[in-house]
DOSE-745969 format. One record per atom (N, C-alpha, C): residue in three letters; x, y, z. Coordinates in Angstrom, 1 decimal. Atoms other than C-alpha are relative to their C-alpha. Last residue first. Layout:
N
+------+--------+--------+--------+
: pavo :     px :     py :     pz :
+------+--------+--------+--------+
:  ALA :      X :      Y :      Z :
...
+------+--------+--------+--------+
***
This chain:
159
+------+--------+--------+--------+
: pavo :     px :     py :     pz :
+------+--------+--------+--------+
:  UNK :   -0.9 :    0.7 :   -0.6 :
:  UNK :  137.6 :   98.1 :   79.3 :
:  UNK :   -0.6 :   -0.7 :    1.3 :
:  UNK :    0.3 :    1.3 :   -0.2 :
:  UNK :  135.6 :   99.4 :   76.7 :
:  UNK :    0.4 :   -1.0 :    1.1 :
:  UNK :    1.2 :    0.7 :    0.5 :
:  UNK :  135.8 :  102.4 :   77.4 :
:  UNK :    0.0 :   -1.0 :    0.3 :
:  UNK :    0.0 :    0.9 :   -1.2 :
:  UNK :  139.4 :  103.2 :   79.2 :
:  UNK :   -1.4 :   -0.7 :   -0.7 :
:  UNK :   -0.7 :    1.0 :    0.6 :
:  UNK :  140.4 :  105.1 :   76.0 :
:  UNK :   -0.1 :   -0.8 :    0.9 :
:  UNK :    0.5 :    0.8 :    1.4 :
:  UNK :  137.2 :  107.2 :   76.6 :
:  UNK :    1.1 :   -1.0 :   -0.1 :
:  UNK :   -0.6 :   -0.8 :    1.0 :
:  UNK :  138.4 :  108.2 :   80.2 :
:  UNK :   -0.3 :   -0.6 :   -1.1 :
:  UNK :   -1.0 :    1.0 :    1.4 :
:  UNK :  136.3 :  107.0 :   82.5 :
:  UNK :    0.2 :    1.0 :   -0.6 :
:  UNK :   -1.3 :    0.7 :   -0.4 :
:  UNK :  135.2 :  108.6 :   86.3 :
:  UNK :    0.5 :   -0.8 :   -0.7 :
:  UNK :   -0.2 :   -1.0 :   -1.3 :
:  UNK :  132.3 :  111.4 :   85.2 :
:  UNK :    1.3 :   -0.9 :    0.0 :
:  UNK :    1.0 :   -0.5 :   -1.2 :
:  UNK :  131.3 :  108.9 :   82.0 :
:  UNK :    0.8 :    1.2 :    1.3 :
:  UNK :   -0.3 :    0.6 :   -1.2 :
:  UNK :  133.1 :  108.8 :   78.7 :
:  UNK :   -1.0 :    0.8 :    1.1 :
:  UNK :   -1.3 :    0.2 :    0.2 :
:  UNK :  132.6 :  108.9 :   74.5 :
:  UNK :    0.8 :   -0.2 :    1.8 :
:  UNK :   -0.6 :   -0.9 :   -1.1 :
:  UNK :  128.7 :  108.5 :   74.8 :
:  UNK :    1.6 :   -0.6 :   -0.2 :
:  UNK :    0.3 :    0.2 :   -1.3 :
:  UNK :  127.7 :  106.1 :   71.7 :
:  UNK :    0.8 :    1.5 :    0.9 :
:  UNK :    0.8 :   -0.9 :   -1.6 :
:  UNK :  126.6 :  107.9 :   68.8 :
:  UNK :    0.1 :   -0.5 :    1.1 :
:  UNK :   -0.3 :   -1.3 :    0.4 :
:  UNK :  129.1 :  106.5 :   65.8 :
:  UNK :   -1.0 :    1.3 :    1.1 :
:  UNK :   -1.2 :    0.1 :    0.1 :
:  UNK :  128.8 :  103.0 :   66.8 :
:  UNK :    0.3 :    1.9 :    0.6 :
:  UNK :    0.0 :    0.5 :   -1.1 :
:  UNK :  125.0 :  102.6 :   67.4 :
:  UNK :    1.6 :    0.5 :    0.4 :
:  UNK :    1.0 :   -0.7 :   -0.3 :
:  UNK :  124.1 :  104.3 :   63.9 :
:  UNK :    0.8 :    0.1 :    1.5 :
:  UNK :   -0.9 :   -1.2 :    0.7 :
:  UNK :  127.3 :  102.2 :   62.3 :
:  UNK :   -1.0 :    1.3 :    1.0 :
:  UNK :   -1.5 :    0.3 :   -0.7 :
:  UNK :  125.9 :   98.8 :   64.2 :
:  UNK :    0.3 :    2.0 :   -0.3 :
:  UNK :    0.2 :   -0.4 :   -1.8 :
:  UNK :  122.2 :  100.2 :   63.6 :
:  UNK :    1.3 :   -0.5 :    0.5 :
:  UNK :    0.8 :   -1.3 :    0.3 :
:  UNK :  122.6 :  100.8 :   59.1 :
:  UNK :    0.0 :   -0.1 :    1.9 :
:  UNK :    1.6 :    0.4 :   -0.9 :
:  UNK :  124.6 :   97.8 :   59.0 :
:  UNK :    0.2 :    1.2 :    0.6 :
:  UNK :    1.7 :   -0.5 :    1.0 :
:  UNK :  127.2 :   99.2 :   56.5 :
:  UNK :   -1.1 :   -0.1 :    0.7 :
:  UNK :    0.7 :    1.2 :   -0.3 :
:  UNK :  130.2 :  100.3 :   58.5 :
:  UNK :   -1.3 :   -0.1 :   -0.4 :
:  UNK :   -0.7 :    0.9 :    0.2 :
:  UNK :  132.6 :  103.3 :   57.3 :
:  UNK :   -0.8 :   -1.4 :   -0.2 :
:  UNK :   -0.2 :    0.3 :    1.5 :
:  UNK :  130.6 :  106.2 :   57.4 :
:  UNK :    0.4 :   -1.2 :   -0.7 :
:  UNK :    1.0 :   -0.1 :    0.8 :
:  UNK :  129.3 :  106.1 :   60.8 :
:  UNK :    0.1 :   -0.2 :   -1.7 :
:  UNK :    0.4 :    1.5 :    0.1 :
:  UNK :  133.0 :  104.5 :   61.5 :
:  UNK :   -1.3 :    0.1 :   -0.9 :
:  UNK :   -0.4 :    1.0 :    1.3 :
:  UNK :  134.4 :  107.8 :   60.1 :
:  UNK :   -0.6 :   -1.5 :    0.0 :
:  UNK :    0.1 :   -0.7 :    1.5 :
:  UNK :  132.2 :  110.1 :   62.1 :
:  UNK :    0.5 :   -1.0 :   -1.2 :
:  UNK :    1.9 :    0.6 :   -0.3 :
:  UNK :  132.6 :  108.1 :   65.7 :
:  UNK :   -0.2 :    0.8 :   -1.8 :
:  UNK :    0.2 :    1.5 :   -0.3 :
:  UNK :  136.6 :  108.7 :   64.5 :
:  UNK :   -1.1 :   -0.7 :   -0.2 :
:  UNK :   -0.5 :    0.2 :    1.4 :
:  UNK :  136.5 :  112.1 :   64.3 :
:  UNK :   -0.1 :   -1.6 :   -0.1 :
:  UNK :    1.4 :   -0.5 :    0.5 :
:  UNK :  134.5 :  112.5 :   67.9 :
:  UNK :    0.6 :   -0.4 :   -1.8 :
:  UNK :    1.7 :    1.1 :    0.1 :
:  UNK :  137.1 :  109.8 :   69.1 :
:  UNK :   -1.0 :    1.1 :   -0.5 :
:  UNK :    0.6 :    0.7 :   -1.9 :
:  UNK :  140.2 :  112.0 :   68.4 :
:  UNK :   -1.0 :   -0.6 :   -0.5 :
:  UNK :    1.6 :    0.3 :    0.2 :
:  UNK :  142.2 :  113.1 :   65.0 :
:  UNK :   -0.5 :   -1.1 :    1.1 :
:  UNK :    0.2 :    1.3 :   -0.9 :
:  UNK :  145.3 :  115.0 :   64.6 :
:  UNK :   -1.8 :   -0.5 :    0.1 :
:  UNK :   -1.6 :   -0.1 :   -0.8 :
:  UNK :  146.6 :  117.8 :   61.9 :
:  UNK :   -0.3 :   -1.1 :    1.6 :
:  UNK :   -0.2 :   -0.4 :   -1.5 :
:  UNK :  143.4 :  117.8 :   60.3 :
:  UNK :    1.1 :   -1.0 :    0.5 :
:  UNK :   -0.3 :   -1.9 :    0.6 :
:  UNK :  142.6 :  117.4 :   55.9 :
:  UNK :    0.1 :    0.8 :    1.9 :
:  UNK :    0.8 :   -1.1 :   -0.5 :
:  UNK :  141.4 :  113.6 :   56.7 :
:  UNK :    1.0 :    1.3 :    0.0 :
:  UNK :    0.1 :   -0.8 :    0.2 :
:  UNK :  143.5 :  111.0 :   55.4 :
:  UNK :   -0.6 :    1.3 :   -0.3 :
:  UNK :   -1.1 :   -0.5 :    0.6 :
:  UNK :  144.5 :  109.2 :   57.7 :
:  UNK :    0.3 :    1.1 :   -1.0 :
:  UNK :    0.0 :   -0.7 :   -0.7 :
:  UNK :  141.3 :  108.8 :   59.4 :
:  UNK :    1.6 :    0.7 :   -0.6 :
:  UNK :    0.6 :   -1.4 :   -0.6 :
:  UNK :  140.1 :  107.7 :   56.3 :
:  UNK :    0.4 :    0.5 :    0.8 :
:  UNK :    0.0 :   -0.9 :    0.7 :
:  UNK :  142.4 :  105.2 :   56.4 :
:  UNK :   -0.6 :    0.9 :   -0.8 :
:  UNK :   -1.0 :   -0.2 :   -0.4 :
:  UNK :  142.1 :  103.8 :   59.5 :
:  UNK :    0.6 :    1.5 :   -1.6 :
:  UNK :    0.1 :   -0.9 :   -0.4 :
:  UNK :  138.6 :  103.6 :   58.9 :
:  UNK :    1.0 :    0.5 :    0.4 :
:  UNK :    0.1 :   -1.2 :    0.7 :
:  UNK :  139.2 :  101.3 :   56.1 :
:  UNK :   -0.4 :    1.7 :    0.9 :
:  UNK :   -1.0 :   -0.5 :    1.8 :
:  UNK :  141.6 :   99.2 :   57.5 :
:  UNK :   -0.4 :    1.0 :   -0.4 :
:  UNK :   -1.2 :   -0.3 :   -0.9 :
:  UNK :  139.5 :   98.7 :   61.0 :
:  UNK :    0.9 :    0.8 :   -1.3 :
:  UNK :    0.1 :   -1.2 :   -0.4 :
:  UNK :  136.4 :   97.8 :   58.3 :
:  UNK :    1.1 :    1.2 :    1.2 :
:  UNK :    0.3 :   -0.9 :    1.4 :
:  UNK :  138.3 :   95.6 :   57.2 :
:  UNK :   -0.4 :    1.3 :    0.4 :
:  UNK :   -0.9 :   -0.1 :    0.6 :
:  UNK :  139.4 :   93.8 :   60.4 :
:  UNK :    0.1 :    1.3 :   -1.6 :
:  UNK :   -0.7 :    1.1 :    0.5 :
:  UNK :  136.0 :   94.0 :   61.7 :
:  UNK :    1.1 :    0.0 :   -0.5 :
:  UNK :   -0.4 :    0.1 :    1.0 :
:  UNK :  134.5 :   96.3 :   64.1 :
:  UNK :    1.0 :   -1.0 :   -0.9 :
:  UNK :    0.1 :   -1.1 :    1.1 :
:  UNK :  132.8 :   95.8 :   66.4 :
:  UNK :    0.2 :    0.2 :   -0.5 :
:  UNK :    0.8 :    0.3 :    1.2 :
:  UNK :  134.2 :   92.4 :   67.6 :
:  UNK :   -1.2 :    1.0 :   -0.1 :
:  UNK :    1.4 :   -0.3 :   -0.1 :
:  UNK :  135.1 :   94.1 :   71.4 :
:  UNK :   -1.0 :   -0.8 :   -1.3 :
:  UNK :    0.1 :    1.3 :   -0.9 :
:  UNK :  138.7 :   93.7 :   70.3 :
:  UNK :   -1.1 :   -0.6 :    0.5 :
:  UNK :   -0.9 :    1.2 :    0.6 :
:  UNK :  138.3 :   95.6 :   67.3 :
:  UNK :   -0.6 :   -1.2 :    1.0 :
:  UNK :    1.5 :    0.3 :    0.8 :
:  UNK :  136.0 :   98.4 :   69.0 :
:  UNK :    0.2 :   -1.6 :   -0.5 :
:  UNK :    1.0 :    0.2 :   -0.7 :
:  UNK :  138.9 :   98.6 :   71.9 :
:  UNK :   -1.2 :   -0.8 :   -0.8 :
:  UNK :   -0.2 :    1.2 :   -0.2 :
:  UNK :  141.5 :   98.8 :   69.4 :
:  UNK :   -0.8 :   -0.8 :    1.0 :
:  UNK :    0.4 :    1.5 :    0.9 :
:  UNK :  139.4 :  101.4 :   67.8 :
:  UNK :    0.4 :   -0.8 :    0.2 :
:  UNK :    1.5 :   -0.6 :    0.2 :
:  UNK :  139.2 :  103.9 :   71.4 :
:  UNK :   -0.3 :   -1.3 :   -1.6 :
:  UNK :    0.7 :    0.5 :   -0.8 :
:  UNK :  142.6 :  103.0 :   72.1 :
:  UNK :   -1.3 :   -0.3 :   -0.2 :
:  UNK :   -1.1 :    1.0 :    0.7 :
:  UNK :  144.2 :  104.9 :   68.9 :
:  UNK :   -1.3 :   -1.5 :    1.6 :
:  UNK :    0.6 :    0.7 :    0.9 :
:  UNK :  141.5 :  107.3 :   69.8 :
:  UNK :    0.7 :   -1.0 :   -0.5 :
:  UNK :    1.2 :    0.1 :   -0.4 :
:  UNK :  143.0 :  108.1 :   73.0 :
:  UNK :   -0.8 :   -0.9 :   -0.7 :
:  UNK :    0.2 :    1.6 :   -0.6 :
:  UNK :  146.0 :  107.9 :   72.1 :
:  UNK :   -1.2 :   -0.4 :    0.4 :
:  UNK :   -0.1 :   -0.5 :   -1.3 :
:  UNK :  145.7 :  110.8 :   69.2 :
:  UNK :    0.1 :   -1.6 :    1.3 :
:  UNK :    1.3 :   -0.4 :   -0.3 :
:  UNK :  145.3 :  109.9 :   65.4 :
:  UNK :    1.1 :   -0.2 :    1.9 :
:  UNK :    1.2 :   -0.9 :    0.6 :
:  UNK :  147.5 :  111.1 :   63.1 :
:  UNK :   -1.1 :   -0.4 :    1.0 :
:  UNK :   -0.3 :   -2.0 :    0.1 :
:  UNK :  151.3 :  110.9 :   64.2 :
:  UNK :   -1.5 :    0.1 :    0.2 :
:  UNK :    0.1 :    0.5 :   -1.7 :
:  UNK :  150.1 :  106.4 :   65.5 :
:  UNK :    0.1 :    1.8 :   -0.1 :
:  UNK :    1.5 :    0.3 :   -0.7 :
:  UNK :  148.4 :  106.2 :   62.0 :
:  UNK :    0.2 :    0.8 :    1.6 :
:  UNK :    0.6 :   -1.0 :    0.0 :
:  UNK :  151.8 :  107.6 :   60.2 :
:  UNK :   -1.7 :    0.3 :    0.6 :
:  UNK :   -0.1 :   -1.4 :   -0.7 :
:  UNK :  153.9 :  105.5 :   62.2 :
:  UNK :   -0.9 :    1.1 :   -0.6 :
:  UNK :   -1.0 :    0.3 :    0.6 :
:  UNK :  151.9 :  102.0 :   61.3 :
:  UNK :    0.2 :    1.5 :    0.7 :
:  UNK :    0.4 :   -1.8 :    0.3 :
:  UNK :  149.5 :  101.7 :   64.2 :
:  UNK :    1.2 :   -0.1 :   -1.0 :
:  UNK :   -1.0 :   -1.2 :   -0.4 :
:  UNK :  149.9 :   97.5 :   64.7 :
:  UNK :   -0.2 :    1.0 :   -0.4 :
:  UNK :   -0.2 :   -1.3 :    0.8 :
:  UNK :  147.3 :   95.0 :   64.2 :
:  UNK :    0.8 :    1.1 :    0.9 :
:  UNK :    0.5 :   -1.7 :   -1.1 :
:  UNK :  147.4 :   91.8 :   66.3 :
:  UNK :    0.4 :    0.9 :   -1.2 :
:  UNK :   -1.1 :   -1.3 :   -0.1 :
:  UNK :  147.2 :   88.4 :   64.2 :
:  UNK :   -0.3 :    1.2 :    0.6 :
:  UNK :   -0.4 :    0.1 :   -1.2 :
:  UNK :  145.1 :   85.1 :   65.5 :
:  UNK :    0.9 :    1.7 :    0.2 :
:  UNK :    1.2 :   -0.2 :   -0.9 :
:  UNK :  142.6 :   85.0 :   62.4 :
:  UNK :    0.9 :    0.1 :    1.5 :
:  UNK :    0.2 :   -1.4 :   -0.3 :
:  UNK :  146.0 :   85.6 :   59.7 :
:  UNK :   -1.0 :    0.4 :    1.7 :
:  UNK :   -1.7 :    0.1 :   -0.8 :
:  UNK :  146.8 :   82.0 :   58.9 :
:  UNK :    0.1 :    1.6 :    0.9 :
:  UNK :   -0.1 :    0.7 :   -1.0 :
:  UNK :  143.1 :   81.9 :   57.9 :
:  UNK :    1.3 :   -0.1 :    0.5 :
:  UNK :   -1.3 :    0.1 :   -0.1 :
:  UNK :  143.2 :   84.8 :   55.4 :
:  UNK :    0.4 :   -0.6 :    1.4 :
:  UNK :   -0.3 :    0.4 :   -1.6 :
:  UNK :  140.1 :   85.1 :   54.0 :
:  UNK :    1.0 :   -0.4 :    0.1 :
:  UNK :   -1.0 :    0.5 :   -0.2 :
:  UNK :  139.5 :   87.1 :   50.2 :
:  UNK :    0.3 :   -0.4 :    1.6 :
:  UNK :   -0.3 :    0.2 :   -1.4 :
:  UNK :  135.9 :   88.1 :   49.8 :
:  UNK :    1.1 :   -1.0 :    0.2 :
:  UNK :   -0.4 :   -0.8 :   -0.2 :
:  UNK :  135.2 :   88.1 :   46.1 :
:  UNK :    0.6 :    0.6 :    1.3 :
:  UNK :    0.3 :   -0.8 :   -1.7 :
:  UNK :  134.3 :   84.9 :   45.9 :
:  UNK :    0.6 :    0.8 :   -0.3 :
:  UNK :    0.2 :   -1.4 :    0.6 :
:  UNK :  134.2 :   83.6 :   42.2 :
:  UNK :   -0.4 :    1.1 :    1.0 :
:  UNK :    1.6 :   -0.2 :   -0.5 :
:  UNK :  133.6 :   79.8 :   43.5 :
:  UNK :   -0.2 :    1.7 :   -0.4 :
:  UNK :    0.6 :    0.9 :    0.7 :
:  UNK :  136.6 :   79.1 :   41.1 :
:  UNK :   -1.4 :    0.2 :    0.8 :
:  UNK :    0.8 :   -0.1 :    1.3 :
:  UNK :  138.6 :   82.1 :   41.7 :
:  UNK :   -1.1 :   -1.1 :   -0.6 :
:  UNK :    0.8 :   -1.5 :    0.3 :
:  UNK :  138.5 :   82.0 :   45.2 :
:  UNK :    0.0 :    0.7 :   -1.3 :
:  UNK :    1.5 :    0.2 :   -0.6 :
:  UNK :  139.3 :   78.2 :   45.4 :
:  UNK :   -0.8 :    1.3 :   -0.2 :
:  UNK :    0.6 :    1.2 :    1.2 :
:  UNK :  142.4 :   78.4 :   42.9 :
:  UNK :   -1.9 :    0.3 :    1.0 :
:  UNK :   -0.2 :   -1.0 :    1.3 :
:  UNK :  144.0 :   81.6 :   45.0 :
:  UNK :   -1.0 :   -0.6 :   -0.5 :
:  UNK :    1.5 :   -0.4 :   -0.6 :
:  UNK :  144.0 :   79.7 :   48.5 :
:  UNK :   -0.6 :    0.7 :   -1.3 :
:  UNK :    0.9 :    1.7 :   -0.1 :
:  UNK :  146.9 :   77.7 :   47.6 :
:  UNK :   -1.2 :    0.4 :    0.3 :
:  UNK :   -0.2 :    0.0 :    1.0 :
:  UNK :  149.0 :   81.5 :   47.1 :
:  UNK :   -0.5 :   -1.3 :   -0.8 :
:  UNK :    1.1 :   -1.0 :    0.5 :
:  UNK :  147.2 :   83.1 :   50.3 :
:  UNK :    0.1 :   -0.8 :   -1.4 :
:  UNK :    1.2 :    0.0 :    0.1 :
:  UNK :  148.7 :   79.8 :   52.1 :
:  UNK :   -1.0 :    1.1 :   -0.9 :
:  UNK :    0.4 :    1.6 :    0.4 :
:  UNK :  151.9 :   79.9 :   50.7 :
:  UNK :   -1.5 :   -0.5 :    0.4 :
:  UNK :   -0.1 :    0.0 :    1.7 :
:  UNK :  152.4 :   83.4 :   51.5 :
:  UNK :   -0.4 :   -1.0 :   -0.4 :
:  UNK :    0.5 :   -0.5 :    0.4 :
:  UNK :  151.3 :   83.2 :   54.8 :
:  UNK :    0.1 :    0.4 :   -1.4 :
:  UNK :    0.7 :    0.7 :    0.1 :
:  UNK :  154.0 :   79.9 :   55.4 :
:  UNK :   -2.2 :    1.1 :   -0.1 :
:  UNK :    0.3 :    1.1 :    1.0 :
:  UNK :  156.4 :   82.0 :   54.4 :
:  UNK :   -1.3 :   -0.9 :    0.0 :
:  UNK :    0.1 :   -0.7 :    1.4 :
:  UNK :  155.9 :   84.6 :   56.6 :
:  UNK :    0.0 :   -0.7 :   -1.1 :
:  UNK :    1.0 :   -0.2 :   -0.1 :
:  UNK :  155.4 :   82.6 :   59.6 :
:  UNK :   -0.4 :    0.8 :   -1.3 :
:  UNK :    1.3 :    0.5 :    0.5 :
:  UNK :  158.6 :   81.0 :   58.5 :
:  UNK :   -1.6 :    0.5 :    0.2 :
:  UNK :    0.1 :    0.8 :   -1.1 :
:  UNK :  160.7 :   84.1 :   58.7 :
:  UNK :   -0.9 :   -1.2 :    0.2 :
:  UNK :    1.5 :   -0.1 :   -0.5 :
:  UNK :  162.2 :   85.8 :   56.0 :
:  UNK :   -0.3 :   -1.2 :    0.9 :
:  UNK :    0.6 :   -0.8 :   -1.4 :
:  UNK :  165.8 :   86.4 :   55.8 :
:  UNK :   -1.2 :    0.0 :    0.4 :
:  UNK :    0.4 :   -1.1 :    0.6 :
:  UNK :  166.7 :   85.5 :   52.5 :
:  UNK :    0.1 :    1.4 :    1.4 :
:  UNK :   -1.1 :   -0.1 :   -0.3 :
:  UNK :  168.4 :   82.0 :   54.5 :
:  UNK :    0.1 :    1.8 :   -0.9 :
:  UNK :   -0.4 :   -0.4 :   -1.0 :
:  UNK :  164.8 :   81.8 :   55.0 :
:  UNK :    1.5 :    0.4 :    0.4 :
:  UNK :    0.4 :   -1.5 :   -0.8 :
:  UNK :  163.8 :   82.2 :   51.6 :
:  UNK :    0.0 :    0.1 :    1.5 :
:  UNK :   -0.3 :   -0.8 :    0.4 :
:  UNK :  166.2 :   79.5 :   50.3 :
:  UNK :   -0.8 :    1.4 :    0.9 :
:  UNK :   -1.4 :   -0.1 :   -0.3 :
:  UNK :  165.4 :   77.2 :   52.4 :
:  UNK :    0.6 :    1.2 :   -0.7 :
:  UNK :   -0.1 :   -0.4 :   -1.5 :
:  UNK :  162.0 :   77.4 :   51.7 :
:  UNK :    1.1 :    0.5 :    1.1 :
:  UNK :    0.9 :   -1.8 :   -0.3 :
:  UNK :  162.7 :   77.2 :   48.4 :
:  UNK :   -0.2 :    0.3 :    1.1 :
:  UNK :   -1.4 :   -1.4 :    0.8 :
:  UNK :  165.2 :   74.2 :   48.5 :
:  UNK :   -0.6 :    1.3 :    0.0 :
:  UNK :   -0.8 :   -0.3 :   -0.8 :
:  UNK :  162.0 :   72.4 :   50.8 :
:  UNK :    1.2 :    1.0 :   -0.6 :
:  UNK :    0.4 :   -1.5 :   -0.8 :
:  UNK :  159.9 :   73.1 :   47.8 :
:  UNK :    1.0 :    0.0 :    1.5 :
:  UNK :    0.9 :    0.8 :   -0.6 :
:  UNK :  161.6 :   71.6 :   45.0 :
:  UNK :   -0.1 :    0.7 :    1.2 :
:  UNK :   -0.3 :   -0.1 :   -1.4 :
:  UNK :  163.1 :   73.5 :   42.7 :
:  UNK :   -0.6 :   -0.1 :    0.9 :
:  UNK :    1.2 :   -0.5 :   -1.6 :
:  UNK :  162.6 :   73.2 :   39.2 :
:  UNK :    0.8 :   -0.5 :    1.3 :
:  UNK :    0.7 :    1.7 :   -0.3 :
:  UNK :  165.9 :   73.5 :   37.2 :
:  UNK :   -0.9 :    0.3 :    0.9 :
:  UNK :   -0.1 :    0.7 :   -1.3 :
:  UNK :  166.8 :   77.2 :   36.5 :
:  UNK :   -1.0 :   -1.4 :   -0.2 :
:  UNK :   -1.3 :    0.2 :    0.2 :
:  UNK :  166.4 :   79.0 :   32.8 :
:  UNK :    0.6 :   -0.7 :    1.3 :
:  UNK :    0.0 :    1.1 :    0.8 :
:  UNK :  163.2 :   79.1 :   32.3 :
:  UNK :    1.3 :   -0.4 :    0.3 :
:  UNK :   -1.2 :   -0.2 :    0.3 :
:  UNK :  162.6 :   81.8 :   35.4 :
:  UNK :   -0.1 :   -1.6 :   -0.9 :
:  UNK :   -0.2 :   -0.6 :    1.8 :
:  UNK :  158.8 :   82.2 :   35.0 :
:  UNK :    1.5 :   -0.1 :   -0.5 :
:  UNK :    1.0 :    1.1 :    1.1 :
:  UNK :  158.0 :   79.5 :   38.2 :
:  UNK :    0.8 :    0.5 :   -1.1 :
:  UNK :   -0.7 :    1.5 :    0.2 :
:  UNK :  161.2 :   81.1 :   40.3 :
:  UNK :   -0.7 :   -1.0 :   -0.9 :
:  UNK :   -0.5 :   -0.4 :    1.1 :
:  UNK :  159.6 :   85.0 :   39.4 :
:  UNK :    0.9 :   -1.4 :    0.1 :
:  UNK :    0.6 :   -0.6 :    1.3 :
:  UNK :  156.5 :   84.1 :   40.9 :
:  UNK :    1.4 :   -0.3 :   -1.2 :
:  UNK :    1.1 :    1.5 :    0.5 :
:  UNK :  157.6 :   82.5 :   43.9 :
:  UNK :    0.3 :    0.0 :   -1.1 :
:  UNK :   -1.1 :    0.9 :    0.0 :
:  UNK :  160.0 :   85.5 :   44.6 :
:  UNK :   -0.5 :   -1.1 :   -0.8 :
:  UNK :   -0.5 :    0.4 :    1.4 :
:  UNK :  156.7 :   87.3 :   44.0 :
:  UNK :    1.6 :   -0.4 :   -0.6 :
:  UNK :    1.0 :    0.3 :    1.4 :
:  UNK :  155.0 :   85.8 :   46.4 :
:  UNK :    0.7 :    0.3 :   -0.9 :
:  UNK :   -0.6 :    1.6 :    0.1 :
:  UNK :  157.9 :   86.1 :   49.2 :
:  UNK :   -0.9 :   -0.5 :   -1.1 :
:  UNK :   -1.5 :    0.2 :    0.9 :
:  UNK :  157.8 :   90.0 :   48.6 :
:  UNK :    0.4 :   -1.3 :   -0.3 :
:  UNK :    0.2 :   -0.5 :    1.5 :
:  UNK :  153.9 :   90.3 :   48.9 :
:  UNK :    1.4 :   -0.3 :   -0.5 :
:  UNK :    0.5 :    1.2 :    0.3 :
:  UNK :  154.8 :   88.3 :   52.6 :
:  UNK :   -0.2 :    0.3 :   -1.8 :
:  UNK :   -1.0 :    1.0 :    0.4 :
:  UNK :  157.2 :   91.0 :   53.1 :
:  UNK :   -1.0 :   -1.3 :   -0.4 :
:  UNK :   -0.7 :   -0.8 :    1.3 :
:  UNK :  154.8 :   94.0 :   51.9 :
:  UNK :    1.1 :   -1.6 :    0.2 :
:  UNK :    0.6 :    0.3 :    1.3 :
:  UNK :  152.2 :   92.4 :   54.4 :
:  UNK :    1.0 :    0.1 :   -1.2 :
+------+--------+--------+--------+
***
């Protein structure tokens, strides 16, 4: 995300520069891959940055990020220190499963990050979703299921 934020305000600062001839868009493109960025990166910048006009004009507040609906989520290192493998399993499971949604994934992540304990398992976890998710019997359903039977291990759950 921080490199696609960085190919926006490249953008940005090639509109405000007065002092350059416009630059047509293959030369930008070219440019930012000879930057080092990669087209999939480019071409998510360019879509959030043509997607802008529509979500201020219908006044959606709900930003979608169709170049995005195929992407896998990664533990960044201080997610993968803080929560245990178990539980690291345990939400890519919920994810995969469409229980939880991208967002809500985000925001339980960080909660779990920053919780005031030195690691954090699926009972921590079932705690942050309850909090996390609004439908009152997903979040209910979520946050009380049994964590494993006699011959699973919770990070096998869903599986």
């Amino acid at each position: 995300m921080q490199r696609v934020l960085g190919i926006i305000e490249k953008l940005i600062a090639e509109v405000l520069d007065t002092d350059n001839e416009a630059i047509s868009g293959p030369e930008l493109v070219a440019m930012l891959v000879a930057e080092g960025y990669d087209s999939d990166e480019i071409e998510q910048a360019l879509a959030l940055v043509f997607s802008l006009p529509d979500i201020i004009q219908t006044g959606s507040e709900e930003v979608r990020y169709p170049v995005w609906g195929n992407s896998m989520r990664v533990f960044t290192a201080e997610e993968r220190v803080k929560l245990d493998l178990e539980a690291q399993g345990y939400l890519l499971g919920l994810v995969g499963a469409n229980l939880l949604d991208h967002v809500e994934l985000e925001n339980v992540l960080g909660e779990a990050v920053a919780l005031q304990v030195s690691e954090v398992g699926i009972p921590e976890l079932q705690w942050i979703v309850g909090r996390v998710v609004d439908d009152d019997v997903r979040s209910f359903l979520l946050s009380t299921a049994p964590l494993s039977s006699s011959d699973k291990k919770a990070s096998n759950w869903w599986n």
